[in-house]
C-alpha positions as CSV (number, residue, x, y, z in Angstrom):
1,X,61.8,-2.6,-14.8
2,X,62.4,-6.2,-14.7
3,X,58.7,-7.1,-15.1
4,X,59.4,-6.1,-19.2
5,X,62.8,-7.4,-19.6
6,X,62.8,-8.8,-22.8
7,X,60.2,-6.8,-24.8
8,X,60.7,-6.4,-28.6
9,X,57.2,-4.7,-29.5
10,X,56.8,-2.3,-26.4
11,X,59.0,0.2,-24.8
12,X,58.2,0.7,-21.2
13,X,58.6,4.2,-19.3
14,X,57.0,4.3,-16.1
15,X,56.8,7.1,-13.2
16,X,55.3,6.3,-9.8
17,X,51.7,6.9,-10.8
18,X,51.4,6.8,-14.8
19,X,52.7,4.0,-17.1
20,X,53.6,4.7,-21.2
21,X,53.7,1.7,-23.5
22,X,55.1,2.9,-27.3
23,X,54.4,0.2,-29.8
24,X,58.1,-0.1,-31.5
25,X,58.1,-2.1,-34.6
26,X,58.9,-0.1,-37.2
27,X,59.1,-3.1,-40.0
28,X,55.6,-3.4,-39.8
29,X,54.3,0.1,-38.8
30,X,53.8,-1.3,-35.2
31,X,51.2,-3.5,-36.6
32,X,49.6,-6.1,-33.9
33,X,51.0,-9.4,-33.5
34,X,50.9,-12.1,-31.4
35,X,54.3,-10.8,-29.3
36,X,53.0,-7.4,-28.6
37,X,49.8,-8.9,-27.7
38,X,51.5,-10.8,-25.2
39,X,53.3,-8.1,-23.9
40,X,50.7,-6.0,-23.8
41,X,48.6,-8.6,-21.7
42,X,52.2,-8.3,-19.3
43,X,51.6,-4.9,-18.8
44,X,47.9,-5.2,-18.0
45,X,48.6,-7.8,-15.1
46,X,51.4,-5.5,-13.7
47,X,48.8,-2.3,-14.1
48,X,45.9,-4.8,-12.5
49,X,48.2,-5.0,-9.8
50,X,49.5,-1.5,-9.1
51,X,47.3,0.5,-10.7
52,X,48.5,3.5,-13.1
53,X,47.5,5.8,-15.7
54,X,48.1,4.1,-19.0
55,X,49.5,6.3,-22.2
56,X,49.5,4.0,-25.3
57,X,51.2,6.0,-28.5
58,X,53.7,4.2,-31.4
59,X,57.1,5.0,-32.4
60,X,58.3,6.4,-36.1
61,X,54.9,8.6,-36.9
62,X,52.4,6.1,-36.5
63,X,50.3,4.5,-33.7
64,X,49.6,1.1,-35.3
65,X,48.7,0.0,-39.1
66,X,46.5,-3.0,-37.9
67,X,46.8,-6.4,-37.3
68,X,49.5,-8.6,-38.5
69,X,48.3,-9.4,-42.0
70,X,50.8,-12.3,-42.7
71,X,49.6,-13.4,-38.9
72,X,45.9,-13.4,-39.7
73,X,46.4,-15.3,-43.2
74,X,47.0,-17.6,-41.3
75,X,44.6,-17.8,-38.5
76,X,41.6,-19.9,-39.0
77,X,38.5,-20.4,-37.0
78,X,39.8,-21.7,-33.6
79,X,42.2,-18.5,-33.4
80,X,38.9,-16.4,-34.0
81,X,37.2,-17.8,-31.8
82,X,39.7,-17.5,-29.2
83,X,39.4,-13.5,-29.2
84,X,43.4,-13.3,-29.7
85,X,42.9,-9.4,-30.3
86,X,39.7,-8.4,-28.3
87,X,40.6,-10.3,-25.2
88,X,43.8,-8.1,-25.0
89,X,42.0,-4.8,-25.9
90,X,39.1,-5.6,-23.5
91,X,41.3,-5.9,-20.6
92,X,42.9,-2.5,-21.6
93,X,39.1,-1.5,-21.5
94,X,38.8,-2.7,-18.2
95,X,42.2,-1.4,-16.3
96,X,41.5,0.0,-13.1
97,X,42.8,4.1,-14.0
98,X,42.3,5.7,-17.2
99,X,43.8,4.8,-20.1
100,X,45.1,7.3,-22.8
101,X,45.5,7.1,-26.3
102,X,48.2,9.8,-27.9
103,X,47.7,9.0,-31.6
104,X,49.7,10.1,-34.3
105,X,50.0,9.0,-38.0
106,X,48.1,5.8,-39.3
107,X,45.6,3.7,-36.5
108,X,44.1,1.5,-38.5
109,X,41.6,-2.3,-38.2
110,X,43.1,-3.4,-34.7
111,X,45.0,-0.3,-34.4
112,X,41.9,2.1,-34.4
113,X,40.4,-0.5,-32.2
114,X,43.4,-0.4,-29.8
115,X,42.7,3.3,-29.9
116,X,38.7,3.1,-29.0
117,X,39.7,1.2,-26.3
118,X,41.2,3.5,-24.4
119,X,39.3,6.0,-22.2
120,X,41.1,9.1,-23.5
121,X,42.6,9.9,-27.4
122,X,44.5,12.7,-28.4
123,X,46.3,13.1,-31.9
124,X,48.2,15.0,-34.5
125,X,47.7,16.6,-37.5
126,X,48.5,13.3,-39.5
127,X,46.4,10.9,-37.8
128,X,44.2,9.2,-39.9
129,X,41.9,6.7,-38.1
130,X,39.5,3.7,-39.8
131,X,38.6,-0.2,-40.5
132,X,39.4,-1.2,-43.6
133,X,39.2,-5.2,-42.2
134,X,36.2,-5.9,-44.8
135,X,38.4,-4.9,-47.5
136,X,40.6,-7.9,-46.7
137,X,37.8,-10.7,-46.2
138,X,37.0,-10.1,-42.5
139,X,35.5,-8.1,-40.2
140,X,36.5,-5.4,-37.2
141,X,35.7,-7.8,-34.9
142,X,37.9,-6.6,-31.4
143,X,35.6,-4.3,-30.8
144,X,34.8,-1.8,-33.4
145,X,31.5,-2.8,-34.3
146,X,30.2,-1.5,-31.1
147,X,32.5,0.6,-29.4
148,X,32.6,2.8,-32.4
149,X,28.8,2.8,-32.7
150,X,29.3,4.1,-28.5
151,X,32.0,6.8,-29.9
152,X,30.6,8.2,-32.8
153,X,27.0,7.2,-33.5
154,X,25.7,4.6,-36.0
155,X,25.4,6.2,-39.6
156,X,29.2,6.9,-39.3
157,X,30.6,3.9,-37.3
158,X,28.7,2.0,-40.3
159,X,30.5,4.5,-42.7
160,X,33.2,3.4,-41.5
161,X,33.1,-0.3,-41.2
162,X,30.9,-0.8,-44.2
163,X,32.5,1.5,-46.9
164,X,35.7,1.6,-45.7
165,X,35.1,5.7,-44.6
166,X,38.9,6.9,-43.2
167,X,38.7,9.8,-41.2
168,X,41.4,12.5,-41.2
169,X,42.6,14.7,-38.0
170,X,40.3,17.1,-38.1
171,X,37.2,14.7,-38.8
172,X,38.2,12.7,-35.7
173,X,38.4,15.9,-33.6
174,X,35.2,17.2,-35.4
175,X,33.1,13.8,-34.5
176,X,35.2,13.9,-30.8
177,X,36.7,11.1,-31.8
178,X,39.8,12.5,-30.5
179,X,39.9,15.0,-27.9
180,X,42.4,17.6,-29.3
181,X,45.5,17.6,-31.3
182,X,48.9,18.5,-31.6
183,X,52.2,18.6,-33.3
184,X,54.0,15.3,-33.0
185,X,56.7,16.7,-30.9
186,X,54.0,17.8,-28.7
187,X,52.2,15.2,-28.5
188,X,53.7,13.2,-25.6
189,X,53.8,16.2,-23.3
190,X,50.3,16.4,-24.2
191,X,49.3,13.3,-23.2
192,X,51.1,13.4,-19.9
193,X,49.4,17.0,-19.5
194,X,46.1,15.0,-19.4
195,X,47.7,12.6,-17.2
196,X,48.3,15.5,-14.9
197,X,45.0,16.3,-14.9
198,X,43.0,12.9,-14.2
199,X,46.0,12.0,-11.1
200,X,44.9,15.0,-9.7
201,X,41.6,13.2,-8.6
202,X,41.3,11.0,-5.6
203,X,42.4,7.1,-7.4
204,X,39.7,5.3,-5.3
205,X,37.3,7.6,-7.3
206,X,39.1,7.8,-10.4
207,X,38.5,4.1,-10.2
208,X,34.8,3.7,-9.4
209,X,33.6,6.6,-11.9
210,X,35.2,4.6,-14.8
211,X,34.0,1.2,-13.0
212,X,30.7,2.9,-12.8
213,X,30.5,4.6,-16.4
214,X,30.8,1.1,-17.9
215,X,28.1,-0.7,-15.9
216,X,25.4,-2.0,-17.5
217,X,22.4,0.0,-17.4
218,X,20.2,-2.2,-16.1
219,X,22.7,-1.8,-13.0
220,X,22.0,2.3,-12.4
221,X,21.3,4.0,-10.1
222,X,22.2,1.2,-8.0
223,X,25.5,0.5,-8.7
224,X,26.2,4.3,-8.7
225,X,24.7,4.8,-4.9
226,X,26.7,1.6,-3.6
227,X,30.2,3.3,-5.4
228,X,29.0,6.7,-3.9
229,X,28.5,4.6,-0.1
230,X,32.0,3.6,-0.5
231,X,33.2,6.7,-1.4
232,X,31.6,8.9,1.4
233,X,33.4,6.8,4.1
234,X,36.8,6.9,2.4
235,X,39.5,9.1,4.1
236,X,40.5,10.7,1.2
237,X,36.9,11.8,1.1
238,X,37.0,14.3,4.6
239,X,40.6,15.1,3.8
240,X,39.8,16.7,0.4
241,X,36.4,18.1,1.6
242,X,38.4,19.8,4.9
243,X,41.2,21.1,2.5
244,X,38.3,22.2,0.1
245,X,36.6,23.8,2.5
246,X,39.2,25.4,4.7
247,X,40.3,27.3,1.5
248,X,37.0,28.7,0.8
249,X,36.8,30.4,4.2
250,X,40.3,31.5,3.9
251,X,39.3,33.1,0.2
252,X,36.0,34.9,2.3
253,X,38.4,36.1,4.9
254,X,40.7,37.8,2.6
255,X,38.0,39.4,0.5
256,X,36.7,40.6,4.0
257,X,39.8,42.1,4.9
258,X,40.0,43.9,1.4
259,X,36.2,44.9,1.9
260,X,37.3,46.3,5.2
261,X,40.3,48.2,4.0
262,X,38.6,49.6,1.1
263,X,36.0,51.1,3.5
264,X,38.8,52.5,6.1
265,X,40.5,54.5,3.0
266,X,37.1,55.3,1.9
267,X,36.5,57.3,5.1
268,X,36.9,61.2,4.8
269,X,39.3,62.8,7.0
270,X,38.5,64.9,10.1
């Protein structure tokens, strides 16, 4: 636990094969600043390294309110330019597992587009999901104005970023913004639930499916067959496929049996 010693936006919990960040600063409703964007860049390294399921949710009833407003009044052009915020949510983008968003309460401007970042969102009742950014003089510009577009089509992404649309629980889960939903004291056991799910896949091709999903198109079927190549001569490949098949066969030789003994009783008496 040593790699986050000294964190004062994130709280770390990590297992061997799954990782959960909580944004934790309730005086600004976990809003996004420059420290939790440099410890969220900490975690990704670590996670580049030793690859993990990521759960990302927030502390206190809400995921994350935006961006730092007193930060950004003061940014000016070079800071834009340098991507502070879409650099960091890119590279979440990009991590080698799945990464899982378990909303609850307010995910607003940079929080929403933490949130589309991930792979995987679930939320509560209370979640309320948007980008208000032109409201304040800028734009959603770490990532919504596409990745939305890719979540939720372009007459509500523009909804959205254009007239300042905020969607509620059910509109998320209605648009599959979010996948499902659940009370907040549920919600964490939720999202490991999903967890469970995706770590019961082979990692190698956990990894190239999402690696794959998120090539360019130009680069299909190609890039499919040579990830497919890979896959086909991976141990983990025959072990699975043995143990796969070797139940089968055992399922057909038990309903034999029971075909077999339901025959014998069948049989009249002499």
């Amino acid at each position: 636990m040593s790699t986050f010693a000294g964190f004062e936006r994130l709280r770390i919990d990590e297992r061997d094969d799954r990782l959960t960040a909580t944004l934790s600063h309730p005086a600004t409703r976990n809003a996004i600043d420059q420290q939790m964007v440099s410890e969220l860049h900490a975690v990704c390294a670590y996670l580049e390294a030793q690859p993990k399921v990521l759960i990302l949710t927030g502390d206190g009833g809400v995921f994350a309110s935006g961006a730092d407003i007193a930060q950004l009044r003061e940014r000016r052009r070079d800071d834009a330019l340098a991507g502070i915020n879409s650099t960091i949510f890119d590279r979440i983008a990009r991590l080698p597992l799945p990464v899982i968003a378990a909303l609850d309460g307010y995910a607003l401007g940079g929080g929403a587009e933490l949130a589309f970042a991930a792979d995987l969102r679930i939320g509560t009742p209370s979640l309320v999901m948007g980008n208000p950014e032109t409201g304040l003089g800028i734009m959603a510009a770490a990532g919504a104005t596409w990745r939305l577009k890719e979540l939720v089509g372009e007459p509500l992404a523009k909804e959205i970023l254009l007239a300042g649309r905020k969607l509620t629980a059910d509109e998320c889960l209605a648009v599959r913004l979010v996948s499902s939903l659940h009370e907040p004291d549920d919600l964490m056991a939720a999202a490991h639930d999903l967890a469970d799910r995706i770590l019961r896949s082979d990692p190698l091709a956990l990894r190239l499916t999402k690696a794959v999903f998120h090539a360019p198109a130009a680069a299909h079927p190609l890039v499919d067959t040579l990830a497919q190549a890979t896959l086909f001569e991976s141990d983990a490949k025959f072990e699975r496929m043995d143990a796969f098949l070797a139940k089968r066969e055992a399922r057909r030789a038990e309903k034999q049996r029971a075909a077999e003994a339901d025959t014998t009783k069948e049989k009249p008496h002499d």
